[in-house]
C-alpha positions as CSV (number, residue, x, y, z in Angstrom):
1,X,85.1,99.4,84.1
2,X,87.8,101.2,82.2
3,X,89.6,99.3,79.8
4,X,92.7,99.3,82.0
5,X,95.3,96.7,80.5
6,X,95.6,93.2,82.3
7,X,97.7,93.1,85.9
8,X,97.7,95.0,89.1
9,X,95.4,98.5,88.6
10,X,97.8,100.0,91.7
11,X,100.5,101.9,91.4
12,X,102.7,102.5,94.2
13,X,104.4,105.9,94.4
14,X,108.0,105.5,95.7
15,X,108.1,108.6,97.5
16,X,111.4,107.6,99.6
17,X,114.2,109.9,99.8
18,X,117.0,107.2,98.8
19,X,117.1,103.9,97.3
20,X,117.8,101.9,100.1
21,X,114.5,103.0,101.7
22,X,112.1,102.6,98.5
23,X,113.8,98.7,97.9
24,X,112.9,97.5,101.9
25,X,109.4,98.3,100.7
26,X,109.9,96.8,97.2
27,X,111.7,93.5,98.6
28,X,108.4,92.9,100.4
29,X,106.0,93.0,97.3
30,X,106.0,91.6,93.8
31,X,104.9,92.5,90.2
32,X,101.4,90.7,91.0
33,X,100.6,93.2,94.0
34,X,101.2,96.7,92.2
35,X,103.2,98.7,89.8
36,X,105.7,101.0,91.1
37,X,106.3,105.2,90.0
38,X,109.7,106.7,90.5
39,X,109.1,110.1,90.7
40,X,111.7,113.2,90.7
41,X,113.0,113.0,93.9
42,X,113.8,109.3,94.1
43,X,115.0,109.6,90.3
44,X,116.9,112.9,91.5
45,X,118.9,110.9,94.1
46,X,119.3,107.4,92.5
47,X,118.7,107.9,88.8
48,X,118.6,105.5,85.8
49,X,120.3,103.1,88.0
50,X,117.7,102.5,90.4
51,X,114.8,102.6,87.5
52,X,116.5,99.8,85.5
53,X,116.9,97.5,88.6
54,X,113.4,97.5,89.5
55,X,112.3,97.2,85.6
56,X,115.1,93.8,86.0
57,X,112.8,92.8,89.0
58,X,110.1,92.6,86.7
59,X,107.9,95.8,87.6
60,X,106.0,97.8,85.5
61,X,107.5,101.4,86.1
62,X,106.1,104.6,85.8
63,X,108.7,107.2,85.4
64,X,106.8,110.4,87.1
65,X,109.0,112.9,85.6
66,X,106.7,115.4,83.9
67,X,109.3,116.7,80.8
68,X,108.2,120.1,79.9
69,X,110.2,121.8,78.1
70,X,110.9,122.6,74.3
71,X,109.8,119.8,71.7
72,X,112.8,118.6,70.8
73,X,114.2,118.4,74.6
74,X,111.0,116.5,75.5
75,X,111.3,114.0,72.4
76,X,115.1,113.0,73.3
77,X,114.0,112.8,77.2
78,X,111.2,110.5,76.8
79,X,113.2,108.5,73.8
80,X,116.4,108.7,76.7
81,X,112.9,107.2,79.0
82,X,112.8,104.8,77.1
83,X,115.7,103.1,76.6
84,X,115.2,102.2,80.6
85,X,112.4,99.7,79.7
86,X,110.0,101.5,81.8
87,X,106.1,100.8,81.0
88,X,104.6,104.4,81.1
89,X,106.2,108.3,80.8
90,X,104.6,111.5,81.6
91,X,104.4,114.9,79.8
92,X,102.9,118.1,81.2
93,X,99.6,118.9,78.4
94,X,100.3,122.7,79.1
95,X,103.6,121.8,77.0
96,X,101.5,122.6,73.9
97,X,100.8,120.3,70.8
98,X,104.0,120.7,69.4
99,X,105.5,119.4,72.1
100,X,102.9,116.8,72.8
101,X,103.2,115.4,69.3
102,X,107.1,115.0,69.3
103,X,106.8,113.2,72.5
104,X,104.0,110.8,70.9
105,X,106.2,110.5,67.8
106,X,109.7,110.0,69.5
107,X,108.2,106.8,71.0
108,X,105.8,105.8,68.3
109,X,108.8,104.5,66.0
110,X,109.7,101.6,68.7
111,X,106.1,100.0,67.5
112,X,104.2,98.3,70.1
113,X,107.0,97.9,72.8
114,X,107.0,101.5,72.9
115,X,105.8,102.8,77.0
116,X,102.5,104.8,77.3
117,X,102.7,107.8,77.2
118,X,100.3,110.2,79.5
119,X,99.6,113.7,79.8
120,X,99.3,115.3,83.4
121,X,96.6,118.0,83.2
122,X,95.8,120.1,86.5
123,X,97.6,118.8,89.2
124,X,95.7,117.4,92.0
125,X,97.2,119.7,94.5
126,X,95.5,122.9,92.4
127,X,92.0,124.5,92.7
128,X,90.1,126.9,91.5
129,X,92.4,129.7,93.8
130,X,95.8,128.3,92.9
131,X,94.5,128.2,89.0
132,X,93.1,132.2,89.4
133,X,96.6,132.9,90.3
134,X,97.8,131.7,87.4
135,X,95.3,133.5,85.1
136,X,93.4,130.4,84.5
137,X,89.3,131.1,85.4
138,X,87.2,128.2,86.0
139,X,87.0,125.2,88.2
140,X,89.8,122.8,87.9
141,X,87.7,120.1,85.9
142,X,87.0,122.4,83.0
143,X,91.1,122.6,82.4
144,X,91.3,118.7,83.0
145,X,88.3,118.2,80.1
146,X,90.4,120.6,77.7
147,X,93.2,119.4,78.4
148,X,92.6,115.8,77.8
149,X,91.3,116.1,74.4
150,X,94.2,117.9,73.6
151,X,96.5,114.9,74.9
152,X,94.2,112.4,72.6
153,X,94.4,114.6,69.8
154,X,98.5,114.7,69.7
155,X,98.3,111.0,70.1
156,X,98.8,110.5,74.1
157,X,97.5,107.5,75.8
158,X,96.0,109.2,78.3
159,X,96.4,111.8,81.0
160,X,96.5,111.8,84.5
161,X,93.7,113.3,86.6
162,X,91.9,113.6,90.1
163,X,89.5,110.8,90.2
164,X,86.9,114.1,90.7
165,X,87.5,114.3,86.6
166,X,87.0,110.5,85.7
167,X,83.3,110.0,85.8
168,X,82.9,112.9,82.8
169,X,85.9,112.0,81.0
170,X,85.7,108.0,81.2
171,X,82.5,108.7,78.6
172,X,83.9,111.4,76.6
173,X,87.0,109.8,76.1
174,X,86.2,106.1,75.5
175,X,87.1,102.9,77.4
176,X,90.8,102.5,75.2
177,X,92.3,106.4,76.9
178,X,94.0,105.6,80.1
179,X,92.9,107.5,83.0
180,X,95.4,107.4,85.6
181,X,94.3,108.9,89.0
182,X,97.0,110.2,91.9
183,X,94.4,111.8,94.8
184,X,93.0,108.4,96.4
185,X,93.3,107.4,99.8
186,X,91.5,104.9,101.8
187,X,88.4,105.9,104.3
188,X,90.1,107.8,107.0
189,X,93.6,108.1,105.8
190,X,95.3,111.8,105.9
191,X,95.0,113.9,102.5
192,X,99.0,115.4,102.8
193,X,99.2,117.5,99.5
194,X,96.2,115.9,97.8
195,X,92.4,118.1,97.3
196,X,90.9,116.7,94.7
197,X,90.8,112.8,96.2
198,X,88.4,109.7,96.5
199,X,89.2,106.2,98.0
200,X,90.4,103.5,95.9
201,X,86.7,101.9,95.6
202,X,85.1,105.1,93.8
203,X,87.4,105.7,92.2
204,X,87.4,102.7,90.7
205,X,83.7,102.2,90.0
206,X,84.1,106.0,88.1
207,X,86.2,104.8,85.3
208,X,90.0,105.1,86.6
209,X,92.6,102.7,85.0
210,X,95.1,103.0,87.3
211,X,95.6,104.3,91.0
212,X,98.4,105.9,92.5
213,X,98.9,105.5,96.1
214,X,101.8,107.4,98.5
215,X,101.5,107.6,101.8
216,X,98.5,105.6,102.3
217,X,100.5,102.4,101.5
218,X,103.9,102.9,102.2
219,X,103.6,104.8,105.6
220,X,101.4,102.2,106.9
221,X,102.3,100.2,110.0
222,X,101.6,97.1,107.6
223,X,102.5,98.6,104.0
224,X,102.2,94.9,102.3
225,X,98.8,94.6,104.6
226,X,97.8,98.5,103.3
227,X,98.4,97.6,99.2
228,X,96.2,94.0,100.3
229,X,93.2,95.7,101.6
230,X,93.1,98.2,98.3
231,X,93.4,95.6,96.2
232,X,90.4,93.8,97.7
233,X,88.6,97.0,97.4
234,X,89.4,96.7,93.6
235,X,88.8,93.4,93.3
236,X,85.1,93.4,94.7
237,X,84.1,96.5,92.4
238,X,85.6,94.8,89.1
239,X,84.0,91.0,89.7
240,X,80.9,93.1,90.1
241,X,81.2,95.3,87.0
């Protein structure tokens, strides 16, 4: 088992288009259950407002914004981030080290209350066509592997990946780098955007910290019945590892 840290190992993206509809779903689960992601629509439409209420309800937020830009923009952003009390920050690796290592530094001078900071690789959306099109030869994983090392290297907590990439990085990287893993959907639930996917259980038993679950959970008939049965999943693997 990874060495995810201690609480729910589900995150639940909240992929509504307004407030209003992301807290009916939130009103009907607690910090125990999951840990929410506000990503850039959401955060487009309802902004630090939103973040800091649910952080006040006692989540653990992921703030799915993927900064890319110059170093010095980046650093401020996630610093900015910060400030909200959210748990854990993304930056897009293809950024470069410069920009990677500001980001790491900017947050590294609020000591161990800082969030985690995470490094998205190749989205899980991409493969090996979409990547030629870009001028980037070679399967999907190989960038993910690259990429990662890079991420530990400027002093990242981990990246996220397809759960496809977790079995070989898991080893490479060590049990303390977070792995966080958007791509998983239950047996028999629709793929949407995702390529790259496995259900909550293998991914799981192949080293993920953390899952990140859409659709699956809160497009469900039962979306506090959906986030139960994946967390049994869970549960089962880990009292068995």
């Amino acid at each position: 088992m990874s060495a995810a840290e201690t609480g729910p190992r589900v995150i639940v993206a909240l992929d509504y288009p307004d407030a209003t509809s992301a807290l009916n779903f939130v009103s009907e689960v607690d910090p125990s259950l999951c840990r929410l992601k506000v990503g850039k629509e959401l955060f487009t439409r309802s902004g630090p407002d939103l973040v800091r209420r649910l952080v006040a309800d006692g989540f653990d937020l992921f703030l799915d914004l993927k900064f890319h830009d110059i170093p010095r923009t980046v650093a401020r952003a996630c610093a900015v981030a910060a400030e909200m009390g959210v748990w854990m920050m993304n930056v897009h690796v293809l950024g470069g080290r410069r920009m990677l290592e500001a980001a790491a530094e900017s947050l590294a001078r609020m000591g161990d209350e800082r969030p985690r900071l995470i490094g998205v690789t190749i989205l899980t959306s991409l493969e090996r066509g979409d990547l030629e099109e870009l001028g980037l030869h070679g399967e999907p994983a190989e960038f993910v592997l690259r990429y990662a090392d890079l991420a530990a290297d400027c002093g990242l907590d981990g990246v996220v990946c397809s759960p496809r990439e977790v079995a070989e990085l898991r080893p490479r990287r060590g049990d303390d780098f977070l792995l966080v893993t958007p791509g998983v959907r239950p047996a028999g639930a629709a793929l949407g955007d995702q390529r790259r996917v496995m259900t909550p259980g293998e991914a799981i038993a192949a080293g993920s910290s953390y899952l990140v679950v859409g659709r699956p959970v809160t497009e469900a008939e039962d979306p506090l019945a959906a986030l139960k049965a994946i967390n049994r999943e869970i549960r089962v693997l880990t009292d068995e590892v």
